[in-house]
N, C-alpha and C positions, 0 to 999 in steps of 0.2 A: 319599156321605157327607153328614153334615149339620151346620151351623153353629147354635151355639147364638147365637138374639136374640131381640128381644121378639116377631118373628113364631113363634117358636116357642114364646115363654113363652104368649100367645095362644090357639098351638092347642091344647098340651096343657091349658092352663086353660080350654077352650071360651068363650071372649070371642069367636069369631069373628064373631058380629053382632050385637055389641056396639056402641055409640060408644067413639071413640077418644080421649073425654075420661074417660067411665067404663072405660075401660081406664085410662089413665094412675093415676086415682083407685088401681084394683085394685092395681097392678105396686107402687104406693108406698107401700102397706101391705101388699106381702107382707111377713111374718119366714120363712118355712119354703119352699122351694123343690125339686122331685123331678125332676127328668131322666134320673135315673139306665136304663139300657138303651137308650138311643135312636139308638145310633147316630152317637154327636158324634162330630165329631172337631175342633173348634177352640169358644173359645171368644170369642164376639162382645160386642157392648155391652151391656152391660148396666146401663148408669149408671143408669135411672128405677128399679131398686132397690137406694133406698140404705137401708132399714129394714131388709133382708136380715140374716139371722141364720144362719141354716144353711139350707147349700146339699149337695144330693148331686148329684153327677155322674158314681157310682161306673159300672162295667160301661161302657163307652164305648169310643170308640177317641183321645181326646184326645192328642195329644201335647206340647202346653206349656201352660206355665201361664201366662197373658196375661189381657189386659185385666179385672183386678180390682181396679182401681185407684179403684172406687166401694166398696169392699166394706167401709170401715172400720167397721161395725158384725157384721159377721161372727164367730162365735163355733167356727163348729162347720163344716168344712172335710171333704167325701166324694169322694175321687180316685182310689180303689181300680181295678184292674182295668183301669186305661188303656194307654197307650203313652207314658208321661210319660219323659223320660231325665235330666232335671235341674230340682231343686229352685228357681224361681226368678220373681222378680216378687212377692213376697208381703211387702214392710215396709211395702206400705197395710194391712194387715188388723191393726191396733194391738191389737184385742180376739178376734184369735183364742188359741183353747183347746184346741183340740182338731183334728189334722191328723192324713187319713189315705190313706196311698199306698202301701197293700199293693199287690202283685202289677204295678207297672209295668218300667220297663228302669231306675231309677236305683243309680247305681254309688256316688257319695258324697254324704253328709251334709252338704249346705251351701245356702247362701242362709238361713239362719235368724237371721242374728246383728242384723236389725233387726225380728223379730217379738215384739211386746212382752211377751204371758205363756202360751206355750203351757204347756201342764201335761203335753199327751195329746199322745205323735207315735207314730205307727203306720206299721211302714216293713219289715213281714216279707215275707219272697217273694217278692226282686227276681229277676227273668230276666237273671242273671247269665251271660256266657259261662264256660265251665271254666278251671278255675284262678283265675278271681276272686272276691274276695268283698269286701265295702261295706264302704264307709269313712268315717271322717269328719273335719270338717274343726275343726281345734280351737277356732279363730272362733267358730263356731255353737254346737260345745258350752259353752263358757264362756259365749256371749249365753244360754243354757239354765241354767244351771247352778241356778240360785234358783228357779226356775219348773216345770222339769219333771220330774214324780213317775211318769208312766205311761210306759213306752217298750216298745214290740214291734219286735226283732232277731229273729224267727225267721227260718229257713231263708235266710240269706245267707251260709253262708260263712265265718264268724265265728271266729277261732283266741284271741284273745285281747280282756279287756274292761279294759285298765287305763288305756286313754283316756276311759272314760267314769266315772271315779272323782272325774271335776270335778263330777259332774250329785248337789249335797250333799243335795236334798232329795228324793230318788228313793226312792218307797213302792215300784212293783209293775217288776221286771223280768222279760219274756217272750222270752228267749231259747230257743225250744227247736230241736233239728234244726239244731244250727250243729256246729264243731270243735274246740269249748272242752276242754281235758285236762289243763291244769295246776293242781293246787290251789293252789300257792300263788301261783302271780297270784290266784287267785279269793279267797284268804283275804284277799289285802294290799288288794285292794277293796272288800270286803265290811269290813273297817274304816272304809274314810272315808265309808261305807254307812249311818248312824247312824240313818237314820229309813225303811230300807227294811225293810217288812211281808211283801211279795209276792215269792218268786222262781220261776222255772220254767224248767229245765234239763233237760228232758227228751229225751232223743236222742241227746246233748253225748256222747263218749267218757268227761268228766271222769265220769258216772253211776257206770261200773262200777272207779271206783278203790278201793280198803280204806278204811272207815269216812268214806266221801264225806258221809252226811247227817249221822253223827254232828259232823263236824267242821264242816263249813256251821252248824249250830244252834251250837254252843259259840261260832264265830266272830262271829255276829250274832244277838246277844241280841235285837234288836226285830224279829225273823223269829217272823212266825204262821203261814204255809205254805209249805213247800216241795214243787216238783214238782206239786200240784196236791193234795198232804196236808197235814190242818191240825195244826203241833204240837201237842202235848201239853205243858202243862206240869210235869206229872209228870216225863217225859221230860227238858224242859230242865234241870231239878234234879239232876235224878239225873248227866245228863253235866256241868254244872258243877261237880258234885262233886266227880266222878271226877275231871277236868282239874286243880281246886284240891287233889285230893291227889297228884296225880303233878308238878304243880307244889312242892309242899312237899314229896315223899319226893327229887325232884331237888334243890333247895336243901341239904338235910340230907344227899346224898350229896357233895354239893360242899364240903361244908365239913367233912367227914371224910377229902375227899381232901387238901382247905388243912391241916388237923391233923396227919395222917398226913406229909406232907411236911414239916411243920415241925419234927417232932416229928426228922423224919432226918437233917434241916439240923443241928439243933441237936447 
């Protein structure tokens, strides 16, 4: 296995004979950093890059998240594909954006409630034992709530999403290949949803229910794709329509039933 440090930021930046002042110079003006496939599995010091912006350390064998307590200029966060099992050490990265830990061992959603404005969390494909599936912590989702617009849930397992109906400014959700099947939790969220654009439920049992996308687009008016198709607005017209008249021929049968009744009373 291999320890990620500057001897290795070194080789793979071929500095090896170099001086070690013209290193130092290098490491301190990196922004962009690649490790990705090498074989990590922990992650070392790293303090002499503090300019560090985005780092990949996707494909690896990592298993925590440690020593990045230099990282406060960090925007863009690559953890994909590791052995990671818990979300944790990350309220030095004040300017991360964007965090992604597809495909490790983590079971819930937490350690985020001191990372100041992620927007992007990407967290599909945990190596869940059977019968479970990922969770999250409501801490973290409320420290998100203002902040994050992109989220990837797929393939975890997922039966219901109405704990994450705090997260108010969520443009794009990527849930697909989860358990989702009831419409009306999905409608009762999809209201406090007001500025989400993106959804994608492809998989989900809820797909093959009676008039699944008609009712998703009536539900949420600021929906431009669903499932990975882009509405029509012809489309959305026409089922507002339809909704606003069965809306009013239901009114109007309500209040021939109140007539009708009063009329018997009387």
């Amino acid at each position: 296995m291999v320890r990620l440090t500057m001897d290795l930021i070194a080789k793979n930046a071929g500095h090896k004979n170099r001086s070690e002042e013209d290193f130092g110079q290098y490491v301190q003006k990196l922004t962009h950093l690649n490790l990705s496939d090498k074989n990590i599995d922990s992650i070392g010091d790293l303090s002499f890059c503090k300019n560090l912006r985005v780092l990949y350390l996707y494909d690896n064998q990592i298993n925590q998240i440690q020593n990045l307590d230099f990282a406060s200029n960090i925007t863009h966060l690559y953890l994909q594909n590791n052995r990671i099992s818990s979300i944790e050490n990350l309220s030095p990265l004040k300017k991360l954006e964007k965090l992604y830990l597809g495909g490790n061992y983590i079971t819930v959603v937490e350690g985020l409630d001191k990372v100041g404005e992620l927007r992007e969390l990407h967290i599909e494909s945990q190596h869940l034992r059977p019968g479970e599936k990922l969770l999250f912590d409501p801490v973290s989702l409320n420290s998100l709530a203002k902040s994050l617009s992109v989220l990837n849930i797929s393939n975890n397992n997922i039966d219901e999403l109405e704990e994450l109906a705090v997260l108010e400014n969520l443009s794009y959700l990527k849930a697909v290949d989860n358990r989702l099947k009831h419409m009306e939790d999905l409608e009762g969220v999809l209201k406090k949803w007001t500025k989400l654009r993106r959804i994608d439920l492809t998989g989900n049992p809820i797909c093959q229910k009676p008039k699944y996308k008609d009712r998703i687009i009536v539900q949420s008016p600021t929906l431009e794709s669903l499932d990975g198709k882009e509405i029509q607005e012809m489309e959305r017209r026409f089922l507002m329509n339809w909704k606003a008249s069965r809306a009013a021929r239901k009114k109007s049968n309500e209040r021939k039933t109140d007539e009708q009744a009063a009329n018997v009373e009387f």
